[in-house]
C-alpha positions as CSV (number, residue, x, y, z in Angstrom):
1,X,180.1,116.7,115.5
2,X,177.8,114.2,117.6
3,X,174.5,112.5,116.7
4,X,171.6,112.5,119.3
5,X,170.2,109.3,120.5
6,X,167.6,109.3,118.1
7,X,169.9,109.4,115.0
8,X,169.6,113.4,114.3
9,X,172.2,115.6,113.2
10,X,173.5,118.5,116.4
11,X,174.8,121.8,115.2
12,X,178.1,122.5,116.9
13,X,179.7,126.0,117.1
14,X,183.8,125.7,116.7
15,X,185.4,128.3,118.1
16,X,188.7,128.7,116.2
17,X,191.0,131.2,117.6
18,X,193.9,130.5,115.2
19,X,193.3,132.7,112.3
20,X,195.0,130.2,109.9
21,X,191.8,128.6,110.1
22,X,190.0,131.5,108.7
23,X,192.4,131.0,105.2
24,X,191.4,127.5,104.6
25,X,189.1,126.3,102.2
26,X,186.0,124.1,103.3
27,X,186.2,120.5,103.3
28,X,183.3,118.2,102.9
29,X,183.2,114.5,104.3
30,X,180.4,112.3,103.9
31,X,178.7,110.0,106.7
32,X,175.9,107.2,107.2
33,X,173.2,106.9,110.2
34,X,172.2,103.5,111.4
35,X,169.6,102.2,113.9
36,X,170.3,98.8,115.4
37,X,169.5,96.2,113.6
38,X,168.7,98.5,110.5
39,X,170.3,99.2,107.3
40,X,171.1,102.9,106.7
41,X,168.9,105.5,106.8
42,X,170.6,108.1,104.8
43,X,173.8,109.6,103.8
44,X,174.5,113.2,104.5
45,X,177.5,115.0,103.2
46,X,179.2,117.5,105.8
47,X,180.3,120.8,104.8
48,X,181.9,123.6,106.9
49,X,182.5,127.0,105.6
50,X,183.4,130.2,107.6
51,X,180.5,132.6,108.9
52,X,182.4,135.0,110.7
53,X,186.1,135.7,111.4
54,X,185.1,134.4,114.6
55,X,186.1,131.1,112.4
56,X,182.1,130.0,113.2
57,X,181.5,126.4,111.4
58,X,178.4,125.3,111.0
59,X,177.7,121.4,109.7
60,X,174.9,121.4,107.3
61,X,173.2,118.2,106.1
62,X,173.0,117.8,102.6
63,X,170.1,115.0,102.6
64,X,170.4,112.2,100.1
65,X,166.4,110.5,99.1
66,X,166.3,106.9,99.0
67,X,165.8,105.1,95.9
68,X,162.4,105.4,95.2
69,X,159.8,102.5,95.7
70,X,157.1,101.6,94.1
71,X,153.7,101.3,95.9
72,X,149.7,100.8,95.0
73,X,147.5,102.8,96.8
74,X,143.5,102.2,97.1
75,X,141.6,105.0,97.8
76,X,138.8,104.8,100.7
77,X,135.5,103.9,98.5
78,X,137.6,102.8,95.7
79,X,136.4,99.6,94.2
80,X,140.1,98.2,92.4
81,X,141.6,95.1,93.5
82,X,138.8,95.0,96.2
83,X,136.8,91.6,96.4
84,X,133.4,91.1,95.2
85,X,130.6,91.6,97.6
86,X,129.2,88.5,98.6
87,X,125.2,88.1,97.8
88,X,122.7,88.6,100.4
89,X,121.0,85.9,102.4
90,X,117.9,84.6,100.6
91,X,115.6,82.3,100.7
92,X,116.2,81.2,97.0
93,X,119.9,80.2,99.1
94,X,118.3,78.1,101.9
95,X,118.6,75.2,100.4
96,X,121.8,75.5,98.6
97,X,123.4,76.1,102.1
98,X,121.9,73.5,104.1
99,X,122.7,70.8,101.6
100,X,125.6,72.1,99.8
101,X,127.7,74.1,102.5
102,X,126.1,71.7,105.6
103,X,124.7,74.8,107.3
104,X,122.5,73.8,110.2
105,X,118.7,74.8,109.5
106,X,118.6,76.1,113.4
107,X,121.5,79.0,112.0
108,X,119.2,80.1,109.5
109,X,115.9,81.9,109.4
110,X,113.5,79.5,107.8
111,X,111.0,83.0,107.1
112,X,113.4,84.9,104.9
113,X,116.8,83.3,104.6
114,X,118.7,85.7,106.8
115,X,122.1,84.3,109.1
116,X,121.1,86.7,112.0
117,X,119.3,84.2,114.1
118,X,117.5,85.9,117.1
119,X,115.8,82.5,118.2
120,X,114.1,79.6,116.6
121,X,111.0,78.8,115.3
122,X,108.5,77.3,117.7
123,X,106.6,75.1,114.9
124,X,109.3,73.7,112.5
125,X,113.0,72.9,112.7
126,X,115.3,76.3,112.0
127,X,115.8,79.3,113.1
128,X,114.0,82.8,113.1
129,X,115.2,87.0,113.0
130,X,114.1,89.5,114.9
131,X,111.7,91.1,112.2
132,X,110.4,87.9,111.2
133,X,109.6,86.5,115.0
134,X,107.9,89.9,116.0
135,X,105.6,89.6,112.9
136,X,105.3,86.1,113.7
137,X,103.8,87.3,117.1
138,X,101.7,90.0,115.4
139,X,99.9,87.2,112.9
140,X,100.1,84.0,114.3
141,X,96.1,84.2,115.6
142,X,94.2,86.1,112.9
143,X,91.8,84.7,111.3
144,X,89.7,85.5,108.2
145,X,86.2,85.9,107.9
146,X,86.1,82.4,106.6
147,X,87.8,81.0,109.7
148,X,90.9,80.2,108.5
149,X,93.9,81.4,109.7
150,X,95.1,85.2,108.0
151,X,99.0,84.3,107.1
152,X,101.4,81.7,106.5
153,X,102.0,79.6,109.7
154,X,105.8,80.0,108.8
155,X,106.2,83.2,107.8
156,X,103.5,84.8,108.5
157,X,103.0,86.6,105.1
158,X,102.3,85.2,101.5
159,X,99.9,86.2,99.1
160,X,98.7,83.1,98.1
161,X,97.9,80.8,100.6
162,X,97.3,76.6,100.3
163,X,94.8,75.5,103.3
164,X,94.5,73.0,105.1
165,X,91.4,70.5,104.5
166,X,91.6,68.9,107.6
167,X,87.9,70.0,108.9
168,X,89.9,70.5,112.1
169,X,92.8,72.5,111.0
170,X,92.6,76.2,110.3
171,X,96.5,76.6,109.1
172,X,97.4,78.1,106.0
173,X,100.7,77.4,104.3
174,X,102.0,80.3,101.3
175,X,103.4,79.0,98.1
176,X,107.4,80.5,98.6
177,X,107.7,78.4,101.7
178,X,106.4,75.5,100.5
179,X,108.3,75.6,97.3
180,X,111.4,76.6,99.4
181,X,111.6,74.3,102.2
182,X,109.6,70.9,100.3
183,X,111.0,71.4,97.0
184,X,110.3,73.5,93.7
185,X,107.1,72.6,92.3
186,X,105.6,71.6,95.5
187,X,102.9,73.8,95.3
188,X,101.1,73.3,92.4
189,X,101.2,69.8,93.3
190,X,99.3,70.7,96.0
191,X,96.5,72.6,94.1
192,X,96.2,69.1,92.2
193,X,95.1,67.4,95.5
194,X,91.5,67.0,95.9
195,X,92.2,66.7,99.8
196,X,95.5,68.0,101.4
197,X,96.6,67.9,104.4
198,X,99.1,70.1,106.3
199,X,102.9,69.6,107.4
200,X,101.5,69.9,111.1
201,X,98.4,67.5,110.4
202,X,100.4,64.0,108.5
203,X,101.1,61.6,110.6
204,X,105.0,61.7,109.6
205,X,106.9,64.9,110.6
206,X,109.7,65.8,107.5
207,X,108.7,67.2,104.4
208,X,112.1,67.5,102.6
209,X,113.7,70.7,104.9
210,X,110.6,71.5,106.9
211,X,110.7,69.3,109.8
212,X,107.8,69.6,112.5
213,X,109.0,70.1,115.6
214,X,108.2,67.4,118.4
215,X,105.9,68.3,121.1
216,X,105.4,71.8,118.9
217,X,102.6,73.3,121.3
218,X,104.9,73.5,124.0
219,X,107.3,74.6,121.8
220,X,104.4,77.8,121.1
221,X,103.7,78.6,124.1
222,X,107.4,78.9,125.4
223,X,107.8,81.1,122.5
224,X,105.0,83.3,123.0
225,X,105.8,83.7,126.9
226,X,109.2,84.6,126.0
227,X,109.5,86.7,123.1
228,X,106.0,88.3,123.6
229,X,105.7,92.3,125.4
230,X,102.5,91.1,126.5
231,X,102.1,90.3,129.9
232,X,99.2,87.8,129.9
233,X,99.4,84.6,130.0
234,X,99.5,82.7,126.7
235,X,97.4,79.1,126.9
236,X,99.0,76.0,125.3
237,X,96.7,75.0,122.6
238,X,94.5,71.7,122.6
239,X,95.2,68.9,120.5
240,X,92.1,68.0,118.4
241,X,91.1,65.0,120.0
242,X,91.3,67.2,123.5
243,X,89.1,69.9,122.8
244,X,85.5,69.7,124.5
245,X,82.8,72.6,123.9
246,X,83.6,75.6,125.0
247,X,81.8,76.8,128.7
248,X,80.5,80.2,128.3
249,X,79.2,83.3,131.3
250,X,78.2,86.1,129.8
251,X,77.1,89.3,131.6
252,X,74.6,92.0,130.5
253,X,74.7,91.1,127.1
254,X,73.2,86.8,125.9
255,X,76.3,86.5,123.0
256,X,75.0,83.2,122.1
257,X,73.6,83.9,118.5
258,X,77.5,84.9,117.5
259,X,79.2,81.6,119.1
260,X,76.8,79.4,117.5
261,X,77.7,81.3,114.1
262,X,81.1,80.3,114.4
263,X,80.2,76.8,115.5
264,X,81.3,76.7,119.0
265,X,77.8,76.1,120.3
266,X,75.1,74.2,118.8
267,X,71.9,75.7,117.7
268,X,70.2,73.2,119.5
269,X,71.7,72.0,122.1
270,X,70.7,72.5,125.9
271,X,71.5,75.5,127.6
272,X,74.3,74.2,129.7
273,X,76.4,75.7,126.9
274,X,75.9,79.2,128.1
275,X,74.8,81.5,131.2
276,X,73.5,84.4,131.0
277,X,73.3,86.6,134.0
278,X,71.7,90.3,133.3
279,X,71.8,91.1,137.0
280,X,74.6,90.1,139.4
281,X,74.1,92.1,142.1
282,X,73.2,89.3,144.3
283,X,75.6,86.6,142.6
284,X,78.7,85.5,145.2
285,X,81.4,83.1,144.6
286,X,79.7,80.0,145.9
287,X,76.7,81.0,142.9
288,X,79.5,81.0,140.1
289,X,81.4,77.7,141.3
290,X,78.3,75.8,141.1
291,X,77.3,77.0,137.5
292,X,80.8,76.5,136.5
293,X,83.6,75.8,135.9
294,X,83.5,78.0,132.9
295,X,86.0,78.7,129.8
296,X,84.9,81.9,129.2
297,X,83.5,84.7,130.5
298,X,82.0,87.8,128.5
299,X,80.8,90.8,129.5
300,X,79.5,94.5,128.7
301,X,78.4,97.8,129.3
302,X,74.8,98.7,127.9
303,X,74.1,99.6,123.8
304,X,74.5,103.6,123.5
305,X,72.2,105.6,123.7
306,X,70.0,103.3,125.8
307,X,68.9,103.4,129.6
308,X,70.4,101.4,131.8
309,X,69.7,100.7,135.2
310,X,73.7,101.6,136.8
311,X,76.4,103.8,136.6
312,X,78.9,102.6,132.9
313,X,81.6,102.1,136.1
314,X,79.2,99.7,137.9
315,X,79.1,97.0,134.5
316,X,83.0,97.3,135.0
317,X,83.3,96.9,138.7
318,X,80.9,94.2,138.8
319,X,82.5,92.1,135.7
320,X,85.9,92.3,137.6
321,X,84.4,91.1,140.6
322,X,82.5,87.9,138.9
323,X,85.6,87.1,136.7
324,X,87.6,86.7,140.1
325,X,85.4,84.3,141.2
326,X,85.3,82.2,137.5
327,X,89.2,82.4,137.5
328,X,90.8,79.0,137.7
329,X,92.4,77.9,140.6
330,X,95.9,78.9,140.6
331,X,98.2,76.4,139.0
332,X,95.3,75.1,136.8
333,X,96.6,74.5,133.1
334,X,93.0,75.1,132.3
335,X,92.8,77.4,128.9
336,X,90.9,80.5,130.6
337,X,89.5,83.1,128.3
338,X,87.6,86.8,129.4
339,X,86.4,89.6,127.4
340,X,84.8,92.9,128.7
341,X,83.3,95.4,126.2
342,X,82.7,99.3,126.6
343,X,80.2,100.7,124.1
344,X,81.7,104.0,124.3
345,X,79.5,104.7,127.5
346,X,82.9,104.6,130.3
347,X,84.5,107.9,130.9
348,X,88.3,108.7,130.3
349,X,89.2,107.7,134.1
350,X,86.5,104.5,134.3
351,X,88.8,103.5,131.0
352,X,92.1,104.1,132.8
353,X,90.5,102.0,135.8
354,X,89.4,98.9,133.5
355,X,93.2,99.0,132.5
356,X,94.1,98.3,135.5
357,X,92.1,96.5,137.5
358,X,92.0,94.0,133.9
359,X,95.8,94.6,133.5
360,X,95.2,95.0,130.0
361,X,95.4,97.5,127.4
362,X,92.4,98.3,125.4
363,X,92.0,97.8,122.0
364,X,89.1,99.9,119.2
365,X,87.7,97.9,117.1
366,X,85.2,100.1,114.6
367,X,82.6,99.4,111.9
368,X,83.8,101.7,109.1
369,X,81.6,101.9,106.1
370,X,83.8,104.2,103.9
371,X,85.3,106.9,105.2
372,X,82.2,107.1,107.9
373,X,83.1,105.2,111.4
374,X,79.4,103.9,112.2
375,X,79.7,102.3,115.7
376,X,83.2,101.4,117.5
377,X,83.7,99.6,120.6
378,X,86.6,99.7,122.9
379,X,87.8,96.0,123.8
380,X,90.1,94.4,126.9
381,X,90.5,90.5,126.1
382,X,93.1,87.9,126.6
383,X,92.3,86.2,123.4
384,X,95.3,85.6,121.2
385,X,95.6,88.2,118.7
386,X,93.0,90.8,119.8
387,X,95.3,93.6,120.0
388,X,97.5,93.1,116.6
389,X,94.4,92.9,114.6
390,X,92.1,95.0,115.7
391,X,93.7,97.9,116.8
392,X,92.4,101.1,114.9
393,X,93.4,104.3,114.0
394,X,90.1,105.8,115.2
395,X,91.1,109.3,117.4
396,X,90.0,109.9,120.7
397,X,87.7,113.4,119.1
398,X,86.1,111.1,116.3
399,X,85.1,108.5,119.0
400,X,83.5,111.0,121.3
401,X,81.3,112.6,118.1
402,X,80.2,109.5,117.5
403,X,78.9,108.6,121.0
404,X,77.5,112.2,121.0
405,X,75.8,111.3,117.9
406,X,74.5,108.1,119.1
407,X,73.0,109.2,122.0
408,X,71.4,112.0,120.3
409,X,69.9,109.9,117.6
410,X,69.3,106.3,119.4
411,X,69.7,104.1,117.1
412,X,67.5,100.6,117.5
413,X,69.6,98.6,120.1
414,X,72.9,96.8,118.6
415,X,74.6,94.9,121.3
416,X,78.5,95.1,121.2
417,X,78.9,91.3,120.2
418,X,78.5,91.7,116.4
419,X,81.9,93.8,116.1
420,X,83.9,91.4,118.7
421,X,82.6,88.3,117.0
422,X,85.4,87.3,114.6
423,X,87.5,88.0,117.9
424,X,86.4,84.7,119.2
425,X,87.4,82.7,116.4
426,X,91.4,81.9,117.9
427,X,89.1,80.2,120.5
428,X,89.2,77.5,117.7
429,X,92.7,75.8,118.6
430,X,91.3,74.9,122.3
431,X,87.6,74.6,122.4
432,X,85.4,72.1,119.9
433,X,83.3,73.9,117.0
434,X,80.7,72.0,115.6
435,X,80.6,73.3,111.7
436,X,83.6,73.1,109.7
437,X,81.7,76.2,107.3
438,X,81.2,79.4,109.2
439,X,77.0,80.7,108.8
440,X,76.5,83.7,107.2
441,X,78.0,86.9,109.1
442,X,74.4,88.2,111.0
């Protein structure tokens, strides 16, 4: 008998030639196998009995189990002896883990309480997620019709909004975050303040766990330059005391009755404000230097439906050609705004053209009464925000029945500015308006 290297029994044949062998009876004996270093691994009893009269032994293992042992066994998905799930991030939790477990703000979103930090917020102390910065980006520069800004300036959502009463500040604050990161109760002592003023307006910068950040504009436009997909430029805004009035060309349509609406021109106030140019076939550079320099420049293809004296392309061409020569000199931290307008009178190809001479993407922007689309402009801007708030639904098949049905009916002349003029109003954190109470929409 022999063992293998790895501790198995062999089978050996004995050949017995002496027949006495044959008479015997069979014996057993009874052996261990060890490893090194082990204990043993079992016990086998040995047995030979005769097979043939050959006198053919064969060893057969009789295999003795091991005492048993006891064992626990948790199935996949089981939920014994496993250890409680730990509660999701909150913001109800902010609080509790900055000042009870010293978490640092900066590893926390300050929007929604979550511990997956993507990068941090660009007006307060603490840190932001993915979801919440790209909705941060989306909302950050709508406004309402009533000026003020659309969201929370931390979140970005909220329901009920506290705003600002600094006649210069359009910032809006929503209860959650204010209870959350000032302290519980804080906002109904707000709403018991005849005149409040907002955590980017006091002169100090902490308000319990929302801390202002220093230098925060810089702070903005860093963000916006690196988390945005947008590849214009975003302008650092103007501190209050900065602004000046806001130096306007505008090209084939006067957009002066909607800028002094929202306050950024006076109603009486001399025409240096403003220049309007309804031909520029003769204008060169040296022309627009000397009006200038301007902050921005507007222009526009004809009302639909109307005659015009050019080609759609040639309001395009022409606009392009101007705004190169209004552009500020490179290097120029000079806030630079420009807006062209097609009322649905450009081709498909004169479209793709104006995308890329303006490097922009267009945006819709419709008057809907109901379910009835009743005039809808396309718009390429670099003002903040134009894109996430007014981009519509509207088909490309809908747009071209209603420019068939415009031209067919000709409608008395409405100039594109009445549907673009609430996109003016981000203009408000770096040019001076001169009513803190928007007139009447016209």
């Amino acid at each position: 008998m022999a063992l293998s290297p790895r501790g198995t029994l062999s089978v050996e044949t004995l050949d017995c030639s002496d027949s006495d062998l044959l008479d015997e009876e069979p014996w057993q004996a009874t052996c261990e196998i060890r490893l090194p270093g082990r204990g043993p691994l079992a016990t086998f009893s040995l047995c030979t009995c005769p097979f043939s009269r050959r006198g053919l032994h064969v060893v057969v293992p009789v295999l003795e189990p091991d005492p048993e042992h006891s064992m626990d066994v948790i199935l996949v998905g089981s939920s014994e002896l496993s250890a409680p799930a730990s509660p999701r991030p909150c913001r109800d939790l902010l609080a509790y883990e900055v000042k009870v477990n010293q978490r640092h703000i900066e590893d926390m979103c300050i929007c929604c309480g979550s511990f997956q930090v993507h990068t941090q917020h660009p007006l307060f102390e603490g840190g932001m997620c993915a979801p919440c910065k790209d909705k941060f980006l989306d909302c950050l520069f709508l406004y309402d019709d009533d000026g003020y800004q659309s969201y929370c300036s931390i979140c970005c959502a909220g329901e009920t909004l506290l705003i600002c009463e600094n006649p210069d500040c359009t910032r809006c604050y929503c209860f959650e975050c204010v209870d959350t990161l000032v302290g519980p109760g804080t906002s109904g002592k707000v709403q018991a303040m005849s005149n409040w003023v907002c955590f980017l307006c006091l002169p100090f910068p902490r308000s319990g766990l929302l801390h202002r950040r220093r230098k925060w504009r810089g702070w903005l436009k860093a963000f916006c330059d690196r988390e945005s997909e947008n590849p214009l430029e975003t302008y650092k805004t103007v501190p209050v005391w900065k602004r000046e009035p806001v130096r306007v060309l505008s090209l084939f349509g006067d957009i002066r009755r909607e800028l002094v609406s929202l306050g950024f021109l006076e109603s009486g106030s001399a025409p240096g404000g403003l220049k309007h140019l309804d031909d520029v076939t003769d204008v060169v550079r040296r022309d627009v230097e000397g009006w200038g320099p301007f902050d921005l420049v507007y222009g526009s293809t004809p009302a639909l439906g109307h005659a015009c004296d050019h080609p759609p392309a040639w309001y395009l061409f022409q606009f392009h050609r101007v705004l190169q020569y209004a552009r500020p000199r490179p290097g120029s931290q000079q806030p630079f705004f420009w807006m062209f307008v097609d009322n649905l009178v450009l081709s498909q190809d004169d479209q793709t053209v104006a995308t890329r001479f303006l490097e922009a993407d267009p945006v819709t922007i419709q008057d809907v009464c109901g379910r009835a689309v009743r005039n809808a402009v396309h718009v390429w801007s670099n003002i903040p925000a134009v894109r996430s708030r007014h981009s519509a639904p509207a088909s490309r098949e809908e747009l071209t029945l209603l420019a068939q049905d415009r031209q067919r009916t000709k409608p008395p002349a409405q100039g594109p500015a009445k549907l673009v003029k609430n996109c003016f109003l981000p203009l408000r954190e770096y040019f001076k308006y001169f009513s803190a109470e928007l007139t009447s929409s016209l």
